[in-house]
Z-matrix of the N, CA and C atoms (Angstrom, degrees):
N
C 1 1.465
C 2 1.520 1 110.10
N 3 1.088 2 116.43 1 143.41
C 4 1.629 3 131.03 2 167.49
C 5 2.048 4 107.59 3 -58.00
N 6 1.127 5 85.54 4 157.27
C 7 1.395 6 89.24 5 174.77
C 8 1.331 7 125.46 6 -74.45
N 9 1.264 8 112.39 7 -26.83
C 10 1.845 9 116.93 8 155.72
C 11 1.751 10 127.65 9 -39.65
N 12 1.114 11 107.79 10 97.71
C 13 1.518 12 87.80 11 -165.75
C 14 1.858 13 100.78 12 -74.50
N 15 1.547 14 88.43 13 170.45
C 16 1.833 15 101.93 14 173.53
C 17 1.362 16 106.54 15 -79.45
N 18 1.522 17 101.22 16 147.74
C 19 0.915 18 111.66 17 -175.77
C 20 1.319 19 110.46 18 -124.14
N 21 1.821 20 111.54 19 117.59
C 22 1.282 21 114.54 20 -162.57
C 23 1.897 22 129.80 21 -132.14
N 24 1.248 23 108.09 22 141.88
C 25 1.758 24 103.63 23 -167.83
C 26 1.217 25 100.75 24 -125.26
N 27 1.640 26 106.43 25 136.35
C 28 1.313 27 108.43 26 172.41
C 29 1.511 28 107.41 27 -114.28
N 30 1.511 29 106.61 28 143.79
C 31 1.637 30 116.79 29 -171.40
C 32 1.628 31 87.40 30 -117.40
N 33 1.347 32 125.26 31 120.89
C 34 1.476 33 146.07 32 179.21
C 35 1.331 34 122.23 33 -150.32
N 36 1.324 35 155.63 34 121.08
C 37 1.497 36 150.64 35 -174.69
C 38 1.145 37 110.06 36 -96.46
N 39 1.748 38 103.00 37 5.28
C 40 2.170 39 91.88 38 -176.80
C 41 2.032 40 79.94 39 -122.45
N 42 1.189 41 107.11 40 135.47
C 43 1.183 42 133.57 41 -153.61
C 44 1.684 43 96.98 42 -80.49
N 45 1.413 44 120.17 43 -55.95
C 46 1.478 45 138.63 44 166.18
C 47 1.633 46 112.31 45 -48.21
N 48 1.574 47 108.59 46 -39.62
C 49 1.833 48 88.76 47 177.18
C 50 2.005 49 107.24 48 -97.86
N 51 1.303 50 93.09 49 3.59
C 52 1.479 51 88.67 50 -170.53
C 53 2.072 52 94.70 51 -86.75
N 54 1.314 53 88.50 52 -30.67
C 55 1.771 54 89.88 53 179.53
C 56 1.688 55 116.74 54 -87.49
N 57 1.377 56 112.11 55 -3.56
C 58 1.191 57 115.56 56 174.71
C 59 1.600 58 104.93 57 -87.38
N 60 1.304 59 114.14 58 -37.40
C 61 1.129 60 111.16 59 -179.11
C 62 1.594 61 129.01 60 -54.03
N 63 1.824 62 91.88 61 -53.67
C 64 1.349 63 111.88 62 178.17
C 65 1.864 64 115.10 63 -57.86
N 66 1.505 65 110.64 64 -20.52
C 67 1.404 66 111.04 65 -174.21
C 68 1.799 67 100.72 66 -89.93
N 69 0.996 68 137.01 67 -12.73
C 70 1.634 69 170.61 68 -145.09
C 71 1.619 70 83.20 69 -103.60
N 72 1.636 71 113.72 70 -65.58
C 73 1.762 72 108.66 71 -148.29
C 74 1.592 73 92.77 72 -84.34
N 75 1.659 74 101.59 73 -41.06
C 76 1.859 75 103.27 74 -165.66
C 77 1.480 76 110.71 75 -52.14
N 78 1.468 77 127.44 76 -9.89
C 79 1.653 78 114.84 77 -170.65
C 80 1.679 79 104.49 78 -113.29
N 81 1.637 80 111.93 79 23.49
C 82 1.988 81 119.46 80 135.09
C 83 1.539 82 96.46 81 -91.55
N 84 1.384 83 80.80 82 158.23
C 85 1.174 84 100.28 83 169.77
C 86 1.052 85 140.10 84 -104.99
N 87 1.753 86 105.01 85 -10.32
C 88 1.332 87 143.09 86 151.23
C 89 1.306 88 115.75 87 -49.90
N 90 1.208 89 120.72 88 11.67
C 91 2.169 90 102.39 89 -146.00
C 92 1.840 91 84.44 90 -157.09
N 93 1.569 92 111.89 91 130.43
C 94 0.819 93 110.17 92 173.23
C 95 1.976 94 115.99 93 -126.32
N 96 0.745 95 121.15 94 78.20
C 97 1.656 96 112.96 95 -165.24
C 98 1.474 97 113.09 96 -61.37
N 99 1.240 98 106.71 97 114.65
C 100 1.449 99 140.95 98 -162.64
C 101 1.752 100 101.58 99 -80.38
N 102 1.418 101 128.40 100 -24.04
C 103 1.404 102 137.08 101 -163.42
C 104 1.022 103 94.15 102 179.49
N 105 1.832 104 103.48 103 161.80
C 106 1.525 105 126.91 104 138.36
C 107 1.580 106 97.70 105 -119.42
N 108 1.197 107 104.41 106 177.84
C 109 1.673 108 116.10 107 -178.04
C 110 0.859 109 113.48 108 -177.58
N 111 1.701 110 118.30 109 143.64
C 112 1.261 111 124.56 110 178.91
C 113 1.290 112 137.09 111 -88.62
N 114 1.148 113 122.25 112 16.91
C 115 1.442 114 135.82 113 -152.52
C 116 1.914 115 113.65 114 174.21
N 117 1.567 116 110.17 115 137.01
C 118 0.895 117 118.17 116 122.09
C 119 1.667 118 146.32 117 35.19
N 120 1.389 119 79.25 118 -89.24
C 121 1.408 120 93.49 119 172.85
C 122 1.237 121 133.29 120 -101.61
N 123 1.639 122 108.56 121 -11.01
C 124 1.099 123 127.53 122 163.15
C 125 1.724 124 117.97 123 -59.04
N 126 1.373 125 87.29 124 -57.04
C 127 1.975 126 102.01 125 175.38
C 128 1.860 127 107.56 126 -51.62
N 129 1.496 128 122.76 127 -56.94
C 130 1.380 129 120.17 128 161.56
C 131 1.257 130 117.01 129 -34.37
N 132 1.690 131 123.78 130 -61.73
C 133 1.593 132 125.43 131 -173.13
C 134 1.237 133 103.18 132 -66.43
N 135 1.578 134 165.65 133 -21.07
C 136 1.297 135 155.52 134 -112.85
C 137 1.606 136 96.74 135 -163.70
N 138 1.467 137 120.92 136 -49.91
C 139 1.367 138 118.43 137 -167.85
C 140 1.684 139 121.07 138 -40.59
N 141 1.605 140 108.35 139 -39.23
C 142 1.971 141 94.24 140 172.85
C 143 1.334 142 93.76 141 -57.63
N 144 1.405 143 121.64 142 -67.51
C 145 1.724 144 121.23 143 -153.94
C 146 1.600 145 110.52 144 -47.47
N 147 1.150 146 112.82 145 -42.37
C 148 1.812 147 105.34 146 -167.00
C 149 1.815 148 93.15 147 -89.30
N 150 1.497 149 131.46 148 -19.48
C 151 1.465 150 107.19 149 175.72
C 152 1.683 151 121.19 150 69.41
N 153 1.406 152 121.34 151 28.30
C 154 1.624 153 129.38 152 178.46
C 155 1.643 154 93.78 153 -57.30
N 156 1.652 155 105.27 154 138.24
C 157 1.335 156 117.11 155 159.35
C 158 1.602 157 114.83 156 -80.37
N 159 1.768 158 82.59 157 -21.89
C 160 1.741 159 89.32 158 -163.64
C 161 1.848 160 99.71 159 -134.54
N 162 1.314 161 128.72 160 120.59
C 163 1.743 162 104.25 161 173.74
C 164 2.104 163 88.20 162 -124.84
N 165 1.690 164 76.28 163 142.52
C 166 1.632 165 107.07 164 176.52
C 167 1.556 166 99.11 165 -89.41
N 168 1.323 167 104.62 166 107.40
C 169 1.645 168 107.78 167 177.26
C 170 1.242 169 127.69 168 -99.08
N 171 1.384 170 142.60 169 110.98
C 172 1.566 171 120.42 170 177.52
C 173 1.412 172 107.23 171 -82.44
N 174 1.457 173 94.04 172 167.16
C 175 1.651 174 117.24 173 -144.04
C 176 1.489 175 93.01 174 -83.95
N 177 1.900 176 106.99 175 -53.55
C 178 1.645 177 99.86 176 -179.56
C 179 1.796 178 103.94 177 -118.84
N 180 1.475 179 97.40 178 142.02
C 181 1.080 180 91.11 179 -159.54
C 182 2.243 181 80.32 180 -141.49
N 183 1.374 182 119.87 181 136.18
C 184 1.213 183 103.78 182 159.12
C 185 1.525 184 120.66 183 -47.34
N 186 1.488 185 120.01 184 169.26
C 187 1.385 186 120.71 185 176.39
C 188 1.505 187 120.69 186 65.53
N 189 0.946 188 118.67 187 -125.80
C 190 1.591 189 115.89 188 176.01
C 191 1.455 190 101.23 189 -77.68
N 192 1.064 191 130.79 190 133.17
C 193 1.644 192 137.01 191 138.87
C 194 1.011 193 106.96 192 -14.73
N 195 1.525 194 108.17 193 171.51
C 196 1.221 195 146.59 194 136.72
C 197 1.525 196 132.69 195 -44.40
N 198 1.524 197 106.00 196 -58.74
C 199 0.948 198 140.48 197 -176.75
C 200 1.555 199 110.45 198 -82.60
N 201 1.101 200 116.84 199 -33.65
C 202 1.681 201 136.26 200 178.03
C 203 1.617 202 92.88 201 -54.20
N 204 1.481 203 96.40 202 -73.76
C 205 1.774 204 118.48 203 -165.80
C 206 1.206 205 86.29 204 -60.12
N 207 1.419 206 148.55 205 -74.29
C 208 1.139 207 138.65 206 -150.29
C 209 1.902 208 104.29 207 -43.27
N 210 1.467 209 124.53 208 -62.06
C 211 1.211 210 134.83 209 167.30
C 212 1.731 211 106.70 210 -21.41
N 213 1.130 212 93.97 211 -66.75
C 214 1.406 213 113.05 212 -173.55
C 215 1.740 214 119.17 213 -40.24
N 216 1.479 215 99.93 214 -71.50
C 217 1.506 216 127.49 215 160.40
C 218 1.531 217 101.55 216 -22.42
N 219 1.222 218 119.00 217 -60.99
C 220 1.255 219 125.14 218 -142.28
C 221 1.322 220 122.71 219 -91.29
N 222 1.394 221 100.26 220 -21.12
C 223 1.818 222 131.24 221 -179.21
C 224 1.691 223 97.37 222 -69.21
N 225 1.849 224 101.48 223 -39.04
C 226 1.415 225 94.20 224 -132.96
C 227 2.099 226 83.76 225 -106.10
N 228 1.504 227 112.45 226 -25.09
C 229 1.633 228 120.49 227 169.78
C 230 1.121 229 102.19 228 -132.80
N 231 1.543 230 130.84 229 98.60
C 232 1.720 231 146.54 230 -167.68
C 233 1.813 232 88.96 231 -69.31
N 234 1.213 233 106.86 232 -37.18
C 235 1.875 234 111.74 233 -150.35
C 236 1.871 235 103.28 234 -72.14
N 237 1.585 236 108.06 235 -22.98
C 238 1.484 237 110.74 236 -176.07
C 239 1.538 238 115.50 237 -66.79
N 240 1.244 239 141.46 238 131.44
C 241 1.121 240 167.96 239 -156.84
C 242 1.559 241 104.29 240 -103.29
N 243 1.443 242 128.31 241 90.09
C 244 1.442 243 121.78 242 163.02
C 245 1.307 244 132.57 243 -115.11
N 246 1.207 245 107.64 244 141.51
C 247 1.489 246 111.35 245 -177.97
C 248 1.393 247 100.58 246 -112.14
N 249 1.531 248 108.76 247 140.56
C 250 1.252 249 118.53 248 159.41
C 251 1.243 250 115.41 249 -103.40
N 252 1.422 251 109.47 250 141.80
C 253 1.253 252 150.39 251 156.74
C 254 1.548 253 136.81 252 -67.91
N 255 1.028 254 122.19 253 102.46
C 256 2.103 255 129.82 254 -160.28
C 257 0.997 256 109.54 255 -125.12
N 258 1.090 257 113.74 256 178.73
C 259 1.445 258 126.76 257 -179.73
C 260 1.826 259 90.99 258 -144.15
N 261 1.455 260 109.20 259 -1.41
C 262 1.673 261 119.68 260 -163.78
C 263 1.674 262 108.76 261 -106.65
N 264 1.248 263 134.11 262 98.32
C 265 1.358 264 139.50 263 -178.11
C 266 1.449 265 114.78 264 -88.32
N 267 1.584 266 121.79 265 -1.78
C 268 1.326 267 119.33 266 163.83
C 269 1.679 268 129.25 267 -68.27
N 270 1.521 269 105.00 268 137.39
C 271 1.506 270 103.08 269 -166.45
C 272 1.776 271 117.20 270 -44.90
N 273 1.413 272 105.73 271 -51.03
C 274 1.314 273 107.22 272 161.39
C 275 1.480 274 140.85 273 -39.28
N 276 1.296 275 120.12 274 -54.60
C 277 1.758 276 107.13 275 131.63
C 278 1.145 277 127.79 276 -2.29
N 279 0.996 278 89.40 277 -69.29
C 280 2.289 279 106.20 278 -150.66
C 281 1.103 280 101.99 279 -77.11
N 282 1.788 281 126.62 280 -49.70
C 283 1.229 282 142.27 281 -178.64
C 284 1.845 283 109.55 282 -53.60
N 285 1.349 284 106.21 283 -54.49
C 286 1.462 285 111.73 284 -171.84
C 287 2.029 286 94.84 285 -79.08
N 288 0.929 287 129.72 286 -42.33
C 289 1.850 288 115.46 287 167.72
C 290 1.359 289 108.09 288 -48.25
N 291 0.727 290 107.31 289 -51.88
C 292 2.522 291 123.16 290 -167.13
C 293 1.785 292 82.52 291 -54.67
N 294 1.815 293 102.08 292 -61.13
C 295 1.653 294 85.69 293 -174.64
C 296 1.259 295 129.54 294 -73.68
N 297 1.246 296 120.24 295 -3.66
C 298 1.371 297 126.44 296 174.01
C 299 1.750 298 125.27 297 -92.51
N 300 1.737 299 95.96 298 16.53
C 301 1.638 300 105.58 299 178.41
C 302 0.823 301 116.04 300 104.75
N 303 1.870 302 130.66 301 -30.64
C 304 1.408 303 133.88 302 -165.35
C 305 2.043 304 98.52 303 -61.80
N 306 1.495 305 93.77 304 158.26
C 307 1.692 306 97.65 305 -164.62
C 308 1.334 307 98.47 306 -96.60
N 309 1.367 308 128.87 307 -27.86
C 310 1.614 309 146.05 308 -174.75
C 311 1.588 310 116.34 309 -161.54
N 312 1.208 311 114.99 310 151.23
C 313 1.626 312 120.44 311 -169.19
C 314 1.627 313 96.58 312 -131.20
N 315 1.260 314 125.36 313 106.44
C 316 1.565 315 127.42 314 169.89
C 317 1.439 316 105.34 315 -121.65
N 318 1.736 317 108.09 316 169.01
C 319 1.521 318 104.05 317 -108.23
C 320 1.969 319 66.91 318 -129.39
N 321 1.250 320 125.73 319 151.62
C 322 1.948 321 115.44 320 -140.95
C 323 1.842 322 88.36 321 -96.09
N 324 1.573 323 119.50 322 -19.66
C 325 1.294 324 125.90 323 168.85
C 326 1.486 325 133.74 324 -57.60
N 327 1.548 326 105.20 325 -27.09
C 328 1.414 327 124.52 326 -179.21
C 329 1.669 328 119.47 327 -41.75
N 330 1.514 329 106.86 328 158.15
C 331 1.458 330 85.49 329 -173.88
C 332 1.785 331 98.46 330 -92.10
N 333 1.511 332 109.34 331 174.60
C 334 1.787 333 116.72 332 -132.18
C 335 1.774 334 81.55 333 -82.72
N 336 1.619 335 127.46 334 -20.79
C 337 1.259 336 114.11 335 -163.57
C 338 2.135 337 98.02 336 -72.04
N 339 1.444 338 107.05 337 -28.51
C 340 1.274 339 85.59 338 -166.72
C 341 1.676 340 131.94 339 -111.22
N 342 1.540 341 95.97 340 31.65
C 343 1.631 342 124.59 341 142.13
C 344 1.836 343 106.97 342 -60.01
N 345 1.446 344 104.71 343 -36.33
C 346 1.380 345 109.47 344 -161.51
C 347 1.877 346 98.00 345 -72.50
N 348 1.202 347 102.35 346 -47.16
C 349 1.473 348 122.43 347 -159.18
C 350 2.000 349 95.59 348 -77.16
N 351 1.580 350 108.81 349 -22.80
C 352 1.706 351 99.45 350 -172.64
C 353 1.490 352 91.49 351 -87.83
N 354 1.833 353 138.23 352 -24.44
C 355 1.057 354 118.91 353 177.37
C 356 1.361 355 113.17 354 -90.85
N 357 1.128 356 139.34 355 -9.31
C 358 1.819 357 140.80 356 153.10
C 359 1.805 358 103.42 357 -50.31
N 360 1.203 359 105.14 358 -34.76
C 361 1.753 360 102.39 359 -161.18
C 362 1.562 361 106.23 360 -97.94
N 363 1.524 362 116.26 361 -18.46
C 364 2.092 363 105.79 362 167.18
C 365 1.338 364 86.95 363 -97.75
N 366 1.606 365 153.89 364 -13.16
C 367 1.285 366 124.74 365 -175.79
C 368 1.851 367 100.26 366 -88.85
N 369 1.385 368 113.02 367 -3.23
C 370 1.829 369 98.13 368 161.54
C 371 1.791 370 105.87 369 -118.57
N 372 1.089 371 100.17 370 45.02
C 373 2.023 372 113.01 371 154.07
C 374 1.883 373 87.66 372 86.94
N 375 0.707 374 133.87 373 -0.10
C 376 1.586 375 111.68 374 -162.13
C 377 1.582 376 104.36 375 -112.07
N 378 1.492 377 103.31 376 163.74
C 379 1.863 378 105.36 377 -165.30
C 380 1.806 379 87.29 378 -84.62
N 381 1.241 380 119.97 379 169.78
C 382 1.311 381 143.42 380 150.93
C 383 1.350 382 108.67 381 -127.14
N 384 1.575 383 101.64 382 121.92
C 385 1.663 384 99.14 383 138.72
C 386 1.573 385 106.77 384 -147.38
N 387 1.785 386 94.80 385 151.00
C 388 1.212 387 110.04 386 -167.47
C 389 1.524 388 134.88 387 -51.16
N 390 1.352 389 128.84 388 165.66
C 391 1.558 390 112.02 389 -166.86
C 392 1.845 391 101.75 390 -67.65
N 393 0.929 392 142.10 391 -38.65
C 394 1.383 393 150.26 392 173.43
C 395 1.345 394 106.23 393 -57.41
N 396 1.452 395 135.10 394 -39.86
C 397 1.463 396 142.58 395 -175.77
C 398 1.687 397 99.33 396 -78.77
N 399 1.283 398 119.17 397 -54.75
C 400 1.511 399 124.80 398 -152.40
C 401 1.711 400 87.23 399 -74.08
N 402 1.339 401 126.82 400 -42.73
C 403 1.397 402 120.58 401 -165.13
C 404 1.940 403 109.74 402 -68.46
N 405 1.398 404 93.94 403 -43.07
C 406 2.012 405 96.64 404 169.16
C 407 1.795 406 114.04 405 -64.06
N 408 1.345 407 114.38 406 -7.04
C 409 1.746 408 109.20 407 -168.03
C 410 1.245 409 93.25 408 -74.71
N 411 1.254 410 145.35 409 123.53
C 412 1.714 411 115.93 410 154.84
C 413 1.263 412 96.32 411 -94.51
N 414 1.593 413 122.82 412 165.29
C 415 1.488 414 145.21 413 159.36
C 416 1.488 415 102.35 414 -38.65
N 417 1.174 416 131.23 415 122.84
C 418 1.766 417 123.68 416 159.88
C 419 1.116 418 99.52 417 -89.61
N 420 1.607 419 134.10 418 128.50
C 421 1.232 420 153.14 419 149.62
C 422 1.022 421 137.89 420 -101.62
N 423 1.606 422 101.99 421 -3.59
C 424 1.633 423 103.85 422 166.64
C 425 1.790 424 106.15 423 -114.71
N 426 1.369 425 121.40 424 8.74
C 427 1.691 426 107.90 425 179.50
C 428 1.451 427 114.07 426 -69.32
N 429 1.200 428 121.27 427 94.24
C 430 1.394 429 138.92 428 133.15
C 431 1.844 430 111.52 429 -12.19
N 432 0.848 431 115.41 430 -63.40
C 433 1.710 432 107.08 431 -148.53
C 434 1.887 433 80.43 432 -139.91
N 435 1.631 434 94.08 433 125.38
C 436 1.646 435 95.39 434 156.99
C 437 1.280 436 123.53 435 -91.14
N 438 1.372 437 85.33 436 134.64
C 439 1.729 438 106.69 437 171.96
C 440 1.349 439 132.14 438 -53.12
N 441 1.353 440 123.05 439 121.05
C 442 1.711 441 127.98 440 -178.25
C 443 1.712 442 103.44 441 -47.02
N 444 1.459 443 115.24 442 151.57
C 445 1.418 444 103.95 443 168.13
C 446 1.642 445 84.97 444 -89.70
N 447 1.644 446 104.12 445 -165.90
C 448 1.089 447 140.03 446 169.90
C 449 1.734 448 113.68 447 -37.70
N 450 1.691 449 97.45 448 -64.30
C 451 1.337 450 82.06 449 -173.89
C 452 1.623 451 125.96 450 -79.19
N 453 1.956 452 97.92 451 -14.98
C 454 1.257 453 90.62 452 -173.33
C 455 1.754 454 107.50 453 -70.01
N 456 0.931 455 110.53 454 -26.92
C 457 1.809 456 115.09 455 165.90
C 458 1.925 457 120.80 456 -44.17
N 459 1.880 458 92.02 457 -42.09
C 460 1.826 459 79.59 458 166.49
C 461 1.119 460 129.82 459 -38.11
N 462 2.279 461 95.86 460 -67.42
C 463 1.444 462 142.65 461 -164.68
C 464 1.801 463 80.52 462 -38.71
N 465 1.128 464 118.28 463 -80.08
C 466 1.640 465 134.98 464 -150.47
C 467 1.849 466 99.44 465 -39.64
N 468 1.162 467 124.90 466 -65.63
C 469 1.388 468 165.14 467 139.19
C 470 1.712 469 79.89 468 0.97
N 471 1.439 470 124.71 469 -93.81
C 472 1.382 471 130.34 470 -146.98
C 473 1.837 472 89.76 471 -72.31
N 474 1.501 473 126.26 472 -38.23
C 475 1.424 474 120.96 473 -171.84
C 476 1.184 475 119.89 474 -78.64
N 477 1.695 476 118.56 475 -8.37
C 478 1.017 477 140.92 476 166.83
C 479 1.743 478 114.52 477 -71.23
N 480 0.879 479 118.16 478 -30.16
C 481 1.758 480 141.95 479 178.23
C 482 1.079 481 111.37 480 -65.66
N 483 2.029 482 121.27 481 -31.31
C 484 1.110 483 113.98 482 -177.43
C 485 1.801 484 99.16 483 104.75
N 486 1.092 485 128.67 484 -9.85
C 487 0.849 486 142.68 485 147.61
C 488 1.857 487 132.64 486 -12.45
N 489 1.151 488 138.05 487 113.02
C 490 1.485 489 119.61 488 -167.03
C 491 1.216 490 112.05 489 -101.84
N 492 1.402 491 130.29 490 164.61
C 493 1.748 492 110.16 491 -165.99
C 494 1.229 493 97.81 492 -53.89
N 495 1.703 494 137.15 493 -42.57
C 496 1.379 495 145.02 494 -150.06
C 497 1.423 496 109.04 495 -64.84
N 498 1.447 497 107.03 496 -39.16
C 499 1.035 498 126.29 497 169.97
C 500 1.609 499 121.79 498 -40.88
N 501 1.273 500 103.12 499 -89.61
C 502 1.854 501 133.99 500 165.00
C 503 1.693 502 96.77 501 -28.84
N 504 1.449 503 121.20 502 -39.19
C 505 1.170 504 104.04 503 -156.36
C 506 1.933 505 107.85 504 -95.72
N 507 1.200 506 106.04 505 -14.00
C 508 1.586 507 109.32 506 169.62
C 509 1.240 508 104.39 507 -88.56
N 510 1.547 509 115.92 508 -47.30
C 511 2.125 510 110.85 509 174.38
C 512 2.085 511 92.73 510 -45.29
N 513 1.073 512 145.24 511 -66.09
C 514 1.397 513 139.98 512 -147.05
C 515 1.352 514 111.62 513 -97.79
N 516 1.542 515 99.46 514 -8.48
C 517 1.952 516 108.21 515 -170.85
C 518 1.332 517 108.53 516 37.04
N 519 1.132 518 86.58 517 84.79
C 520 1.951 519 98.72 518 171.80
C 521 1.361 520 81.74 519 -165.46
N 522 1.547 521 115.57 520 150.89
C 523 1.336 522 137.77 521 -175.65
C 524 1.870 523 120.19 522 -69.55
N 525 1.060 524 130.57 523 149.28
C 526 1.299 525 131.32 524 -155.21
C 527 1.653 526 93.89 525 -67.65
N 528 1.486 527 119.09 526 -55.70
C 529 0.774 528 126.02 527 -169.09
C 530 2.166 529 111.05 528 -44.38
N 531 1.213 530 91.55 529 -39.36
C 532 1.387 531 105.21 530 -179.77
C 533 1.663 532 122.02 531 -54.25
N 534 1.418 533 93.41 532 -50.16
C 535 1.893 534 123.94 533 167.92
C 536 1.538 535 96.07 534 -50.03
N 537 1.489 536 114.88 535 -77.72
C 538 1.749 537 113.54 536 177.28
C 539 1.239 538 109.39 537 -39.41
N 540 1.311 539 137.15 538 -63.39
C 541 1.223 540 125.76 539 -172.82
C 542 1.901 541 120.05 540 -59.91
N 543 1.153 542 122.44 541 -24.99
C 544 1.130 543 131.10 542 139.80
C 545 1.792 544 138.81 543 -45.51
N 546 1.710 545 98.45 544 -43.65
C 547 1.274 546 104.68 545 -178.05
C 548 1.512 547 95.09 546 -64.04
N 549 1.586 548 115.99 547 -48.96
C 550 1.446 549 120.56 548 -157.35
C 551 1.495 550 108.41 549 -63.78
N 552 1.396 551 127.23 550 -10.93
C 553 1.662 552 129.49 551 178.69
C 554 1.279 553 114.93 552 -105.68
N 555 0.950 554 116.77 553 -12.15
C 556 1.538 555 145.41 554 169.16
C 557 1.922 556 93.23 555 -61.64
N 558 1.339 557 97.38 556 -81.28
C 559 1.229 558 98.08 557 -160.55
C 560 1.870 559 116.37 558 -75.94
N 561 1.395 560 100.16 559 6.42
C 562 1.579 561 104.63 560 -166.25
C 563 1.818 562 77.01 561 -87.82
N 564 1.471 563 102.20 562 -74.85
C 565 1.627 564 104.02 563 -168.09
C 566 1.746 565 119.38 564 -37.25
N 567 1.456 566 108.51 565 -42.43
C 568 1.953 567 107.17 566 177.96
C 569 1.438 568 97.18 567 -76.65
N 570 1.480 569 130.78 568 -22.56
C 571 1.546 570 117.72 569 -171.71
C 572 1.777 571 109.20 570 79.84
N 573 1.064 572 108.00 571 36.31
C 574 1.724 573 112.95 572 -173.31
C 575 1.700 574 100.60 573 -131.48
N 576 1.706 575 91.45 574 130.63
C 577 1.335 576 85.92 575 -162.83
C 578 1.980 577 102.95 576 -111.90
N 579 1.362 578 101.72 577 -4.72
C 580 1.339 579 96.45 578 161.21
C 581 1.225 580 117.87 579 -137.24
N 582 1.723 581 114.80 580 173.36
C 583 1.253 582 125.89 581 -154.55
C 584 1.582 583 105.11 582 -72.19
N 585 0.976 584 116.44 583 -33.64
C 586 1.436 585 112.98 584 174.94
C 587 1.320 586 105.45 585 -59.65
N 588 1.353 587 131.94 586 -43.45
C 589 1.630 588 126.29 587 -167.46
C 590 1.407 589 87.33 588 -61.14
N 591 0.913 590 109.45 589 -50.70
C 592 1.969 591 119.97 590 -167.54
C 593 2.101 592 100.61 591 -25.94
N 594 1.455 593 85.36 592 -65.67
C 595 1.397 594 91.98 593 177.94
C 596 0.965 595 106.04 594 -64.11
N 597 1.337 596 146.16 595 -70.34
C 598 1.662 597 125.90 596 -158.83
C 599 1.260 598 119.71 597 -91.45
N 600 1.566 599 110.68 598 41.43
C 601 1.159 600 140.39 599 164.60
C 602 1.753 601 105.34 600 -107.15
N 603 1.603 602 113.52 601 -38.42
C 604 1.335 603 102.96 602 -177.44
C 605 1.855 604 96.58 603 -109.84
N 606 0.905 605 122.26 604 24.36
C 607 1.394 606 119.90 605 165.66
C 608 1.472 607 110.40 606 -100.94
N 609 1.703 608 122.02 607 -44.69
C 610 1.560 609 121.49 608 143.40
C 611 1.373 610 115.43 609 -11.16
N 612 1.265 611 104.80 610 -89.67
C 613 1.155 612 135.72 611 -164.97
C 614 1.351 613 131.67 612 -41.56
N 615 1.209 614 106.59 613 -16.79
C 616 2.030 615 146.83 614 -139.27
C 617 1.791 616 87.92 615 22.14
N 618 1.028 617 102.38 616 86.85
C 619 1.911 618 107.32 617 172.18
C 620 1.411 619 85.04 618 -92.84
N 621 1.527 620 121.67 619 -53.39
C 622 1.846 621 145.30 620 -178.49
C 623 1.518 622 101.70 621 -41.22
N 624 1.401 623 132.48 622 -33.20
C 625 1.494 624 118.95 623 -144.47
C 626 1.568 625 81.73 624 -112.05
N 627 1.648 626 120.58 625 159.30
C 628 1.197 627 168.65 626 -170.77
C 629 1.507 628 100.41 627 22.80
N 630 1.158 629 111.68 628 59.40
C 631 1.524 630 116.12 629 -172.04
C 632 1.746 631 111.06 630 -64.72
N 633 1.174 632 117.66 631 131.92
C 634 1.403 633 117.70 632 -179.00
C 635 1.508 634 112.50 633 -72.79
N 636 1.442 635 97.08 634 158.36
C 637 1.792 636 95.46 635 174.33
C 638 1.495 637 111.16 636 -90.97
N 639 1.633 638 112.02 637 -21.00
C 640 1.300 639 103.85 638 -175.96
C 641 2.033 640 119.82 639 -98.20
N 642 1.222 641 121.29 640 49.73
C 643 1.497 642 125.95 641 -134.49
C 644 1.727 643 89.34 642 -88.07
């Protein structure tokens, strides 16, 4: 390792594993933990100011996700490195985090050295996931059509409404440009090349029906 140490935040809502962790990273010397946090949304509001090379995300968290913030994080600092954090070893998990940007998904049971070893392995470009995570992934060999993450499911949802990118992009505060780049993966992955398909693509689908207020 370089002499720069990492710089690292953990996002956790149970107070005991978020401080176990942090007492876990503080005895490298390499490793500097920048925060703990309880939320979500906390990690979104705080992430320019505290500067994580690396943030430990849990998966469920009240309020925004894991997975929400992770989206979020990532739109808004591409360069941050996150790992999620579970207590969940099903492929589906792991599969929908991996697609939602996360760099590695380890599993909250693991032993404490190889939290150490999953943030050594996204701070030199490469994914981690844990020996318990990597053994539930199987290979998909029959997916046909990739799956929207999370947020591209909002985007679809709000563009489906009738919605204009300008629109979508003050409802989610994320930049228009961001929304376009969304619309355009949106429609590469369903294979729909206009906005109307868009909709009766999520009216199919019921993407349209019992939409939450808190999404």
């Amino acid at each position: 390792m370089s002499d720069q140490t990492i710089r690292v935040l953990i996002v956790d809502d149970h107070p005991m594993v978020a401080e176990g962790i942090q007492s876990i990273l503080e005895s490298y010397d390499d490793i500097t933990v920048v925060g703990t946090l309880s939320s979500g949304k906390k990690a979104v509001d705080q992430v320019a100011d505290l500067k994580p090379d690396v943030i430990l995300m849990d998966l469920n968290m009240p309020g925004l996700s894991g997975l929400s913030a992770t989206e979020i994080i990532l739109e808004r600092i591409p360069d941050t490195c996150i790992l999620i954090l579970s207590m969940h070893d099903s492929p589906e998990y792991i599969s929908t985090a991996l697609s939602h940007g996360a760099k590695g998904y380890v599993l909250k049971d693991v032993p404490t050295d190889e939290i150490k070893k999953a943030i050594d392995a996204v701070m030199r470009g490469e994914q981690y996931l844990c020996t318990g995570a990597s053994g539930s992934l199987k290979p998909k060999g029959d997916t046909t059509r990739e799956a929207l993450t999370g947020r591209e499911q909002t985007i679809l949802l709000e563009l489906a409404q009738g919605k204009s990118n300008k629109e979508v992009a003050q409802t989610l505060d994320i930049s228009v440009r961001t929304v376009e780049t969304h619309r355009k993966n949106i429609k590469r992955k369903l294979g729909i090349s206009s906005t109307a398909g868009l909709t009766r693509y999520a009216l199919e689908h019921g993407v349209l029906q019992g939409t939450s207020p808190g999404f």
